[in-house]
Backbone as CSV, one residue per row, in Angstrom:
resi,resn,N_x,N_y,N_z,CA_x,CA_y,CA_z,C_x,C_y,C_z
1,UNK,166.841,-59.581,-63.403,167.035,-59.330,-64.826,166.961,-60.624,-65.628
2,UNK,167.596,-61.608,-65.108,167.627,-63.083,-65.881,165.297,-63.346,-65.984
3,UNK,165.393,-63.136,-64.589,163.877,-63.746,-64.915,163.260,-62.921,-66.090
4,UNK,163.586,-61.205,-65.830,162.893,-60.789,-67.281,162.918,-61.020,-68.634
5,UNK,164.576,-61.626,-68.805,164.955,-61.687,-69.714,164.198,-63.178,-70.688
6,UNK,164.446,-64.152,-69.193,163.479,-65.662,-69.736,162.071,-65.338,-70.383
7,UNK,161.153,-64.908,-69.528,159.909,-64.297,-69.661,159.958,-63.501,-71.368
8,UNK,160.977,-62.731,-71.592,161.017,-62.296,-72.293,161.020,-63.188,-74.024
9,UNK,162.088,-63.659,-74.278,162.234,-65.044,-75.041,160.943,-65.807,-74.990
10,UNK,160.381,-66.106,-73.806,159.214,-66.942,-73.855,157.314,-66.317,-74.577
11,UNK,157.954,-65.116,-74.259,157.209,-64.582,-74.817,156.772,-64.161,-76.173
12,UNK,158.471,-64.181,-76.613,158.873,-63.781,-77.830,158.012,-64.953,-78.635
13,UNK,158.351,-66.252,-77.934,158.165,-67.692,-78.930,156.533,-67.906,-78.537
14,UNK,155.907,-67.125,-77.646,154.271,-67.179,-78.001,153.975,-66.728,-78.797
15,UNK,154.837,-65.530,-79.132,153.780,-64.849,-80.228,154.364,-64.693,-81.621
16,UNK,155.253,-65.932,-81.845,155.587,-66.378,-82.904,154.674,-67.752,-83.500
17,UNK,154.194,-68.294,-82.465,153.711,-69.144,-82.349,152.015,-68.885,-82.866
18,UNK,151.821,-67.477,-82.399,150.261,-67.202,-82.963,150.520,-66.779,-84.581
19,UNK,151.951,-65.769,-84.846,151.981,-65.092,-86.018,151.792,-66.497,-87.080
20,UNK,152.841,-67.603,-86.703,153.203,-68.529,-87.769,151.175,-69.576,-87.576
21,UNK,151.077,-69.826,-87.003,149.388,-70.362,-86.946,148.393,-69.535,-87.788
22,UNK,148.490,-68.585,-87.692,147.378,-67.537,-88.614,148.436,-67.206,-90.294
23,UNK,149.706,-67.454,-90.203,150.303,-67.094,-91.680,150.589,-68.748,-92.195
24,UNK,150.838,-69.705,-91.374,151.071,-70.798,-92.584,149.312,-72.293,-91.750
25,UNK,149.679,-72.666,-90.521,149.117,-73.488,-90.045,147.179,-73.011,-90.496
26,UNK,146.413,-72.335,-90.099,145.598,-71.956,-90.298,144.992,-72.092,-91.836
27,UNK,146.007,-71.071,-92.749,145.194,-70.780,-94.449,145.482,-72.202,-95.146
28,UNK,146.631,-73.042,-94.451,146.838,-74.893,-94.923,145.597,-75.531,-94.964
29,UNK,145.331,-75.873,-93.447,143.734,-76.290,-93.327,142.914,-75.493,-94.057
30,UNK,142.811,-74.636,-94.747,141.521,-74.692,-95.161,142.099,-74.423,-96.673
31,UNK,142.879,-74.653,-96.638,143.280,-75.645,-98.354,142.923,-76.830,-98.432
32,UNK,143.360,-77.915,-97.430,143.130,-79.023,-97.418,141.492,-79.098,-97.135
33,UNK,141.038,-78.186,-96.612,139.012,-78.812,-96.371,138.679,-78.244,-97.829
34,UNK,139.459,-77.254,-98.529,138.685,-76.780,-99.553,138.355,-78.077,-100.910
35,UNK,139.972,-78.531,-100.898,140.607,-79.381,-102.010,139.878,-80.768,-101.612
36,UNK,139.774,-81.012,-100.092,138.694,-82.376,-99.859,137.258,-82.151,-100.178
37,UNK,137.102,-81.374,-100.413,135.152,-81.044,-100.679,135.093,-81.363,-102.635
38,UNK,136.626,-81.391,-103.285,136.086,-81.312,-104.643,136.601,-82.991,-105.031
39,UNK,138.088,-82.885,-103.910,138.435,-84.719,-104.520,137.937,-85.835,-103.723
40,UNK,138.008,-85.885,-102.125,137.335,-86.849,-101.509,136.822,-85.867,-100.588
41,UNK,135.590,-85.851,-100.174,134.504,-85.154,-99.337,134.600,-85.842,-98.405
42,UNK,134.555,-87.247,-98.375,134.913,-88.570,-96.685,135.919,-87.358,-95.864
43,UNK,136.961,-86.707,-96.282,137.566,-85.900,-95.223,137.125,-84.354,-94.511
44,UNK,136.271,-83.548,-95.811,136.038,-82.450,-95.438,135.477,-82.508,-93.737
45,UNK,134.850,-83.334,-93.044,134.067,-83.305,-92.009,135.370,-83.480,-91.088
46,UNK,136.067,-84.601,-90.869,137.590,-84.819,-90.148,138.584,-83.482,-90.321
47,UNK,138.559,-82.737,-91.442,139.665,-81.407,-91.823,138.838,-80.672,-90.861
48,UNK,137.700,-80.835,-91.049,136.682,-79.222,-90.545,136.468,-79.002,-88.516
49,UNK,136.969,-80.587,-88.021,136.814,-80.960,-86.992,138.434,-80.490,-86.707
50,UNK,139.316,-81.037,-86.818,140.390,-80.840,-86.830,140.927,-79.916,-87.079
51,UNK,140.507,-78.493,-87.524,140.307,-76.636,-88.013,139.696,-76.533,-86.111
52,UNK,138.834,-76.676,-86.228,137.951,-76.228,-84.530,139.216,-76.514,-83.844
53,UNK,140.070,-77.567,-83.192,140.720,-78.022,-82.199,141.852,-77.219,-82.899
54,UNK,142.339,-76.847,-83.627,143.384,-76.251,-83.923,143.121,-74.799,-83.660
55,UNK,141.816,-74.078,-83.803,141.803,-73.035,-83.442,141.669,-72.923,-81.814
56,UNK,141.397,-73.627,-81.209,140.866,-73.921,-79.752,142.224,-73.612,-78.943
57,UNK,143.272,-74.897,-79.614,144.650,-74.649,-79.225,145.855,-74.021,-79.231
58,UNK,144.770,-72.424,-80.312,146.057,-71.081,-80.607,145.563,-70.492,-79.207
59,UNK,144.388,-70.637,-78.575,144.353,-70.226,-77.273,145.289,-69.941,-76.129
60,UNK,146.128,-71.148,-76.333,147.745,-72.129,-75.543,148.184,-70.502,-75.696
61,UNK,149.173,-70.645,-76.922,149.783,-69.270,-76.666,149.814,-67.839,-76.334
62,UNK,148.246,-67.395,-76.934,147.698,-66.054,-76.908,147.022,-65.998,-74.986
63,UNK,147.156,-66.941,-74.104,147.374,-66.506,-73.148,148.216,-66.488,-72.129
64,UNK,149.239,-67.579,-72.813,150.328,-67.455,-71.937,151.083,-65.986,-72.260
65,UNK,150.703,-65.369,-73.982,151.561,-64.394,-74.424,150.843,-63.056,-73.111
66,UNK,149.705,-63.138,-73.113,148.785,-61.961,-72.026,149.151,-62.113,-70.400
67,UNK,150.005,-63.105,-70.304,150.142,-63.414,-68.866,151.544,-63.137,-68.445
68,UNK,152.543,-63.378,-69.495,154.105,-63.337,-69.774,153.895,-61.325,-69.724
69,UNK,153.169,-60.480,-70.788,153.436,-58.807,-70.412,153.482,-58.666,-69.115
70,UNK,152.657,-59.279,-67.942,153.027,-59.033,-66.545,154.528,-58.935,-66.235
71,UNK,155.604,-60.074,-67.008,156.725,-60.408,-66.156,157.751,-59.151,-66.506
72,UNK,157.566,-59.030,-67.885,158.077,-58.012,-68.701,158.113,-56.660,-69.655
73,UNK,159.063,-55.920,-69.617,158.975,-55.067,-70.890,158.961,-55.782,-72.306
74,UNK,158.326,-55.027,-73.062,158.575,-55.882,-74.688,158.546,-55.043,-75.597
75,UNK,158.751,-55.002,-76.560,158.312,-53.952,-77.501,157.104,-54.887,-78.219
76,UNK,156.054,-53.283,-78.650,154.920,-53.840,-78.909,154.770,-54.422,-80.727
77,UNK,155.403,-55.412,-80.683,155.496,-56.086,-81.720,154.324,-56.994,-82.562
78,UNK,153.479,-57.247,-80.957,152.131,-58.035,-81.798,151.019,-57.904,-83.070
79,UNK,150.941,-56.372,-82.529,150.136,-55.931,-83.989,150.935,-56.106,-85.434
80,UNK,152.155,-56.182,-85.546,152.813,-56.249,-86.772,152.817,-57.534,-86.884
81,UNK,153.141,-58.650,-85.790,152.660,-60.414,-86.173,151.248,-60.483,-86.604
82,UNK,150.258,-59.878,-86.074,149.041,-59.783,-86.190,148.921,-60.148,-87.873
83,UNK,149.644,-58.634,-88.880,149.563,-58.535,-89.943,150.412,-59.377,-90.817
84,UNK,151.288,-59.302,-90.356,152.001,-60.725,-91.328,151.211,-62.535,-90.985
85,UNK,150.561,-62.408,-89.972,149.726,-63.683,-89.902,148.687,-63.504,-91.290
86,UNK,147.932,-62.407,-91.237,146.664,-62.049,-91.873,146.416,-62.358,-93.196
87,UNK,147.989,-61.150,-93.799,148.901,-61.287,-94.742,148.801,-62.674,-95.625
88,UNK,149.569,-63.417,-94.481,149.870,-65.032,-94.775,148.400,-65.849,-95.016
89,UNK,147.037,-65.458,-94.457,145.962,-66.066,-94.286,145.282,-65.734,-95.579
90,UNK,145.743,-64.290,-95.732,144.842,-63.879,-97.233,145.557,-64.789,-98.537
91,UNK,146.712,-64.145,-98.525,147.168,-64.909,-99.875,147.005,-66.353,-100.056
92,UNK,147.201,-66.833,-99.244,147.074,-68.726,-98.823,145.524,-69.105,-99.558
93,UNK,144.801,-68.487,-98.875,143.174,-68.541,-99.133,142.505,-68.108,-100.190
94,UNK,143.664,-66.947,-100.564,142.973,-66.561,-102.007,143.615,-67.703,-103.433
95,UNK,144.854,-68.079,-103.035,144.590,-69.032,-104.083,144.627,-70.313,-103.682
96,UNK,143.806,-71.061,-103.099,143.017,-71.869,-102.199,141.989,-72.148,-103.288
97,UNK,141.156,-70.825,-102.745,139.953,-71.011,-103.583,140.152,-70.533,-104.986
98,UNK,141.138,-69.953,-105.972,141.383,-70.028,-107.183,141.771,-70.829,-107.452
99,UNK,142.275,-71.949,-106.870,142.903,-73.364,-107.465,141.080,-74.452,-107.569
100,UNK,140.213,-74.372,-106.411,139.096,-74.706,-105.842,138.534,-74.583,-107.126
101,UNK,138.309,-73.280,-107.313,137.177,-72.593,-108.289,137.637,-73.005,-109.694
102,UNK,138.807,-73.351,-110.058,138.477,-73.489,-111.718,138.478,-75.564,-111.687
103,UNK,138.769,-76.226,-110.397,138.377,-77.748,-110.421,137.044,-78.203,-110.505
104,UNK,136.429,-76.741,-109.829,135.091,-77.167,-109.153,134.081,-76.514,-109.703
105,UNK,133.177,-77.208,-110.250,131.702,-76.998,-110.851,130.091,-76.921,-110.164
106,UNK,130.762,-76.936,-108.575,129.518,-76.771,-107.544,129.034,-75.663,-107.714
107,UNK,128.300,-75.448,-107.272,127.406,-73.968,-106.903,128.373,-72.890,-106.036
108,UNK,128.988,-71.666,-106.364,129.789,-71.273,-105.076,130.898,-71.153,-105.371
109,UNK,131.618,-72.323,-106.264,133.066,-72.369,-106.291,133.096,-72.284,-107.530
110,UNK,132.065,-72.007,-108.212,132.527,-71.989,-109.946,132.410,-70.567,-110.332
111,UNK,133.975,-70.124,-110.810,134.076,-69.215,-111.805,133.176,-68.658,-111.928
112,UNK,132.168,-68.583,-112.484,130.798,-67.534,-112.766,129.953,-67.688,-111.821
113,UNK,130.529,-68.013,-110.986,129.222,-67.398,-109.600,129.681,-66.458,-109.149
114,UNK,128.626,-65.502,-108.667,129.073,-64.339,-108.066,129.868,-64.294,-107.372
115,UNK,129.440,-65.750,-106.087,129.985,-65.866,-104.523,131.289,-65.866,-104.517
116,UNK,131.754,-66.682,-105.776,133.611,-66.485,-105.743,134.314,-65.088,-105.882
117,UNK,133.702,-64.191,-106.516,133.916,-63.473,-106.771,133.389,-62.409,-105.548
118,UNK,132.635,-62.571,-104.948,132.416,-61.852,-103.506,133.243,-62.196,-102.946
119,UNK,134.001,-63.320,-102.730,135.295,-64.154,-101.520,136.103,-63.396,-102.005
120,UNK,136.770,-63.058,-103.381,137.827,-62.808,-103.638,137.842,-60.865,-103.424
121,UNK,136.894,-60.472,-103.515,136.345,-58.937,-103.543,136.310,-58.454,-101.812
122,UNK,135.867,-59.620,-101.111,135.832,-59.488,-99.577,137.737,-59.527,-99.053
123,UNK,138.464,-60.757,-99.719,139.658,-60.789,-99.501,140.485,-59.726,-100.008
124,UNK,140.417,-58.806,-100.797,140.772,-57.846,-101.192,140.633,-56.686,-100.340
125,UNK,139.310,-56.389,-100.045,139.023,-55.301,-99.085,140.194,-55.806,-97.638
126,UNK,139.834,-57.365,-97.200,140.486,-57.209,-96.059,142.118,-56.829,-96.370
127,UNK,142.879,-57.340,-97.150,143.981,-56.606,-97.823,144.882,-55.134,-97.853
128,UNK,143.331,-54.468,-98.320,144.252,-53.340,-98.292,143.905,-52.525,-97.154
129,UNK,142.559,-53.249,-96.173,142.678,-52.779,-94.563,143.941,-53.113,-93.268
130,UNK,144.418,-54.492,-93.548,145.451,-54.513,-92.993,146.650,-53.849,-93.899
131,UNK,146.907,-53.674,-95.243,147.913,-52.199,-95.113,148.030,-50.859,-95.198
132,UNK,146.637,-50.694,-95.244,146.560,-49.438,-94.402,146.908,-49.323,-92.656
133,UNK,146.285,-50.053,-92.336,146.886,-49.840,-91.184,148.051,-49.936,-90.330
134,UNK,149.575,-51.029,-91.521,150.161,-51.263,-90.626,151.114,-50.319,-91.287
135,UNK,150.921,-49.294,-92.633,151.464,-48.200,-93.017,150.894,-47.297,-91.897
136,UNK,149.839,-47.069,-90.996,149.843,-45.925,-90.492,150.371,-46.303,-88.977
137,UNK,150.810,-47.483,-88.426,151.214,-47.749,-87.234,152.285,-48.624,-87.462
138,UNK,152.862,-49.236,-88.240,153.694,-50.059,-88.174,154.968,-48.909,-87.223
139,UNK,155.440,-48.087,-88.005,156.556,-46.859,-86.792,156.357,-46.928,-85.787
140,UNK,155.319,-46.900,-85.109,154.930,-45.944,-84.222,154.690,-47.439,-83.083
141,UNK,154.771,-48.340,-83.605,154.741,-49.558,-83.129,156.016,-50.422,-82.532
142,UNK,156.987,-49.880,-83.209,158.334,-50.506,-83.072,159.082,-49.338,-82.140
143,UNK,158.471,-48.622,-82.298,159.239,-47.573,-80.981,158.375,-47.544,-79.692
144,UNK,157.434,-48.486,-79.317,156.817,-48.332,-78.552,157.079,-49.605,-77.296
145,UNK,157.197,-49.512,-75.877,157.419,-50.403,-75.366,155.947,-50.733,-74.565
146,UNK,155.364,-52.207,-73.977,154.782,-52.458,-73.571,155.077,-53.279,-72.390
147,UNK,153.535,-53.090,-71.180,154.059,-54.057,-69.999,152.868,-53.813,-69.338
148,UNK,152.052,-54.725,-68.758,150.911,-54.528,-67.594,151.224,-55.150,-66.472
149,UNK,150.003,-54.175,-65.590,150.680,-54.744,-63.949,149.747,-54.633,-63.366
150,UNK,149.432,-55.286,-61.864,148.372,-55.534,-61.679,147.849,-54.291,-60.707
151,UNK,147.930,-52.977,-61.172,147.417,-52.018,-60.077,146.932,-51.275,-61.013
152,UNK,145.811,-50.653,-60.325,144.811,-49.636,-60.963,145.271,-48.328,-62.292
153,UNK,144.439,-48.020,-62.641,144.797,-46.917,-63.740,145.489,-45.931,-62.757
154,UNK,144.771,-45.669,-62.089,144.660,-44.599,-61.513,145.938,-44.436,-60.104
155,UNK,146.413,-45.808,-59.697,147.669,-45.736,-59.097,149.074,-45.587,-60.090
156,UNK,148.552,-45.841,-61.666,149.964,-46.187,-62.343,150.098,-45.089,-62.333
157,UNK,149.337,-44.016,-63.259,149.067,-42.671,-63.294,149.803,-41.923,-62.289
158,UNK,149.606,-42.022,-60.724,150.315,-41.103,-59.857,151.574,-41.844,-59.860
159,UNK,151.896,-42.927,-59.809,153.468,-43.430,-59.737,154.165,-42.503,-60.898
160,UNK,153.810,-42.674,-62.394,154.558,-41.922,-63.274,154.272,-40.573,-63.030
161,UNK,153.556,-39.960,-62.283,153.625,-38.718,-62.438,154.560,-38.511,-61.410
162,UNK,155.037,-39.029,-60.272,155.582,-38.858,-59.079,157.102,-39.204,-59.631
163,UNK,157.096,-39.923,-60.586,158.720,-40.306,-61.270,158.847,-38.912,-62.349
164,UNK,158.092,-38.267,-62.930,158.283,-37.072,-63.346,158.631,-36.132,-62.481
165,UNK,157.628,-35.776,-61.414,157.632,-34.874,-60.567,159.330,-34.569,-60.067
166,UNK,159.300,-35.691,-59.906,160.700,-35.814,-58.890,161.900,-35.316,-59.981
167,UNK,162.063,-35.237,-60.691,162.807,-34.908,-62.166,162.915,-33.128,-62.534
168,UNK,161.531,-32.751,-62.046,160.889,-31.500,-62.530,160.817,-31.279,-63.771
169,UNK,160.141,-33.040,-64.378,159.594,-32.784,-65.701,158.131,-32.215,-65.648
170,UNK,158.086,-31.468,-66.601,156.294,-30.866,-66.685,155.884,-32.062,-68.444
171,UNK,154.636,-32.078,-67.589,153.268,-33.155,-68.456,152.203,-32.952,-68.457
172,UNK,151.583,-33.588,-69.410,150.316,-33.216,-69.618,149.622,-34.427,-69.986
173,UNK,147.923,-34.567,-68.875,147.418,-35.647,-68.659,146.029,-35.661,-69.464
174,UNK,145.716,-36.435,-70.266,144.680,-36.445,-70.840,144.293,-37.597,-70.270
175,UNK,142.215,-37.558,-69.978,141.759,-38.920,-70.046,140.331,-39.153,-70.404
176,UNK,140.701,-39.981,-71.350,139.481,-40.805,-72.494,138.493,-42.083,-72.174
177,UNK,137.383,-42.098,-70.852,137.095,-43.168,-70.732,138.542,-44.572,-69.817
178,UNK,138.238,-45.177,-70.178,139.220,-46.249,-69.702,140.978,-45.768,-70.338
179,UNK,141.190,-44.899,-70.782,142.057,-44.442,-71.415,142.966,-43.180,-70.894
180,UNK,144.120,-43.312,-70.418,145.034,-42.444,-69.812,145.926,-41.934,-70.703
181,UNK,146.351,-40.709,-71.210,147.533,-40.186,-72.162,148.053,-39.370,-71.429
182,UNK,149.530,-39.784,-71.143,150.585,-38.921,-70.347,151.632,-38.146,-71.616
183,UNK,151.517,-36.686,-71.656,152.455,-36.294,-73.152,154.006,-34.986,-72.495
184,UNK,154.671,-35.524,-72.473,155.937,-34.841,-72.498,156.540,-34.395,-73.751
185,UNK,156.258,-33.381,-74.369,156.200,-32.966,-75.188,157.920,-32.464,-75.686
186,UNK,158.496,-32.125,-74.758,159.690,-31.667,-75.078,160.811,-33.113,-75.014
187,UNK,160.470,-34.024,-74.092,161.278,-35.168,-74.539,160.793,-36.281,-75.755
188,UNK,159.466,-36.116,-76.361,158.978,-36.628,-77.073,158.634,-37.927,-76.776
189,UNK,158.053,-38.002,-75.841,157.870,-39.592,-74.355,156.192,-39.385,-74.903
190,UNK,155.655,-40.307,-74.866,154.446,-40.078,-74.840,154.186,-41.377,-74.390
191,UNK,153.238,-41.321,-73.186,152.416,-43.083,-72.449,151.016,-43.120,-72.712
192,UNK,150.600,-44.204,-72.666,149.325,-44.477,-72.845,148.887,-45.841,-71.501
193,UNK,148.055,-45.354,-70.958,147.625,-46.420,-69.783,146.334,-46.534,-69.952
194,UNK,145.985,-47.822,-69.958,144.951,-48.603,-70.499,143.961,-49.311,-69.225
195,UNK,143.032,-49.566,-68.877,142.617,-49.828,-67.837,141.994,-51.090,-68.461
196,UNK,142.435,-52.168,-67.696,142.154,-54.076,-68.035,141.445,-54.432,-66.313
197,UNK,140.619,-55.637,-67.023,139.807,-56.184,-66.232,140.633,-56.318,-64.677
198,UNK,140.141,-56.643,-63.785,140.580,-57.626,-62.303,141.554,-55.988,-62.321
199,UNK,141.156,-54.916,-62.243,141.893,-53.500,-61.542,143.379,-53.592,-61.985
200,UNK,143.724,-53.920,-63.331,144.965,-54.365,-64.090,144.812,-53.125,-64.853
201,UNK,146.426,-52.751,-65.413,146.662,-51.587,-66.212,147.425,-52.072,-67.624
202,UNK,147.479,-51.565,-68.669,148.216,-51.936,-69.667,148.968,-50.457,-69.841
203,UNK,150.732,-50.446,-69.749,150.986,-49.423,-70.116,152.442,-49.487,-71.548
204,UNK,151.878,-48.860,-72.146,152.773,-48.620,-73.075,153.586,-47.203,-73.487
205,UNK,154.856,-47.407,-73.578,155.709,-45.766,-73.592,156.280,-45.813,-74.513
206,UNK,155.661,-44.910,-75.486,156.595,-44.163,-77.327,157.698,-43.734,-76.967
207,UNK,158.616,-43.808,-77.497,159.767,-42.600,-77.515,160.075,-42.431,-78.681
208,UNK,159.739,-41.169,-79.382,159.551,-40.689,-80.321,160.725,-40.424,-80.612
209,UNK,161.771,-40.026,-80.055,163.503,-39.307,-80.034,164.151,-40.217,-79.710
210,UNK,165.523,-39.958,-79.765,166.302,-40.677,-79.222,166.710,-39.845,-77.526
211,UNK,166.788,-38.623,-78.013,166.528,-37.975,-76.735,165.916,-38.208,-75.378
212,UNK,164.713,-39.009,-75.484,163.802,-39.236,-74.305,164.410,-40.346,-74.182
213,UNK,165.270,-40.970,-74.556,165.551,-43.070,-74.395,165.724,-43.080,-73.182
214,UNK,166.705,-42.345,-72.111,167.162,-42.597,-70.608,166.065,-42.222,-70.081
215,UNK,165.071,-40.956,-70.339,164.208,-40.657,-69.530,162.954,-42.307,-69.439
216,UNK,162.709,-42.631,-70.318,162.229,-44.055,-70.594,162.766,-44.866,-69.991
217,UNK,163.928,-45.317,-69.918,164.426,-46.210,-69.256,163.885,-45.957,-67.435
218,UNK,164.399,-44.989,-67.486,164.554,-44.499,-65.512,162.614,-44.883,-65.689
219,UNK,161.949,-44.304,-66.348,160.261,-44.281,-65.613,160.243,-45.856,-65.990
220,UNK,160.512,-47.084,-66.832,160.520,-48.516,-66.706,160.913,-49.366,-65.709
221,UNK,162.112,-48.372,-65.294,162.596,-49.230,-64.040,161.671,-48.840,-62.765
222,UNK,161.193,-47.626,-62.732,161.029,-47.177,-61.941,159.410,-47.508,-61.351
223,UNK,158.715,-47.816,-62.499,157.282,-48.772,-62.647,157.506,-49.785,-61.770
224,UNK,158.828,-50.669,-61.880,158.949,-52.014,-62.345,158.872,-52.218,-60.556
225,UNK,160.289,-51.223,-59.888,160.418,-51.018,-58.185,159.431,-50.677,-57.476
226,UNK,158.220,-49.559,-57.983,156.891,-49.675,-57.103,155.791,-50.691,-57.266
227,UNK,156.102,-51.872,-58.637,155.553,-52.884,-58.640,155.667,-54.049,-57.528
C-alpha cells in the first residue's frame, strides 16, 4: 500500500508538472519570442531555440506520468489538467498577440491584417472546443478510476468477468475494435478496457452510484492480486 501510495503522489506531481508547463511555462515563451520579434529580434532565434528544448523536456514527465498508471490506481484526472493547461495557453497567447498586434506594424501582427484576426478567430474556436468538451466529460471524469497492466485485453476481460462471476453479478460485454465495455447496469459500474501497445491494457472503472463503490473497490483489488 505505501508503494502505491508513493507512486501515487509521484504521479500526482507529473501531471502537475505537464498541467502547469502548457498553462503558465509554455504561453510565457511565446510572449517573450513574440515581444522579442517587435523590441530586440537578436533574441527571437535563442527564445525560439529554447521553446524546442522546453518542449522536448515536458517529455520528462508525460512519461514517467504513463509508466507510474502501471504502479497505481488514480483517478482519471488528466484530461481535466489537459484543459486547464489549454485554458491557460489560450488566454496567455491571446493577449500575447493583442499586446504584439497594436506595437507592431509588420505584416501579420498589425491590426488590419486578416492573419491576426484568423489567430484570434482560430483561438476562439479552440476555446469553446475545449469547453465543450470538458462540460460533456468533466463528471464523468472525476468518478472514474484509472490503471494499466501489462496483460492482454483479452486476459483482463476474463479476470473481471471471473471477479463478477464469482459474486453472481450478471454483465454485459461489448467490443469495439481495440475497445472492451464491461456494463453492470444495476450497480451502475461501468469499465472500459483499452488495448495498448507491447500486449498492455488500459483499464478504467466509472462508478456512477455510490452504490457500486465496494463492488469497485473488491474488482481493484482484485485486478491488482491476479496482477
Amino acid at each position: 500500500m505505501g508503494d502505491e501510495g508513493d507512486a501515487a503522489r509521484r504521479l500526482n506531481r507529473a501531471q502537475k508538472m505537464i498541467e502547469y508547463g502548457l498553462a503558465l511555462a509554455f504561453p510565457l515563451m511565446l510572449t517573450m519570442m513574440l515581444y522579442s520579434y517587435v523590441i530586440y529580434d537578436r533574441l527571437f532565434t535563442p527564445l525560439f531555440v529554447l521553446a524546442i528544448m522546453m518542449a522536448g523536456m515536458m517529455l520528462v514527465p508525460a512519461y514517467r506520468a504513463l509508466h507510474l498508471h502501471y504502479d497505481c490506481w488514480a483517478r482519471n484526472v488528466m484530461p481535466q489538467r489537459l484543459v486547464t493547461g489549454l485554458v491557460g495557453t489560450i488566454y496567455i497567447s491571446a493577449a500575447a498577440i493583442f499586446g504584439v498586434s497594436l506595437m507592431s506594424a509588420s505584416k501579420g501582427l498589425d491590426p488590419e491584417q486578416p492573419l491576426t484576426f484568423a489567430v484570434f478567430a482560430l483561438l476562439a474556436l479552440m476555446m469553446i472546443a475545449i469547453m465543450a468538451y470538458n462540460a460533456r466529460f468533466k463528471t464523468r471524469n472525476e468518478r472514474t478510476d484509472i490503471k494499466f497492466y501489462r496483460k492482454a485485453t483479452e486476459e483482463v476481460t476474463s479476470d473481471i468477468g471471473t471477479v463478477f462471476e464469482s459474486k453472481n453479478i450478471s454483465y454485459k460485454v461489448f467490443k469495439n475494435g481495440k475497445v472492451t465495455t464491461m456494463e453492470l447496469p444495476d450497480s451502475k459500474v461501468f469499465i472500459t478496457i483499452r488495448r495498448q501497445p507491447r500486449a498492455c491494457s488500459e483499464v478504467m472503472v466509472e462508478c456512477q452510484d455510490d452504490a457500486g463503490t465496494e463492488l469497485c473497490s473488491v474488482l481493484k483489488q482484485s485486478l491488482d492480486q491476479e496482477a
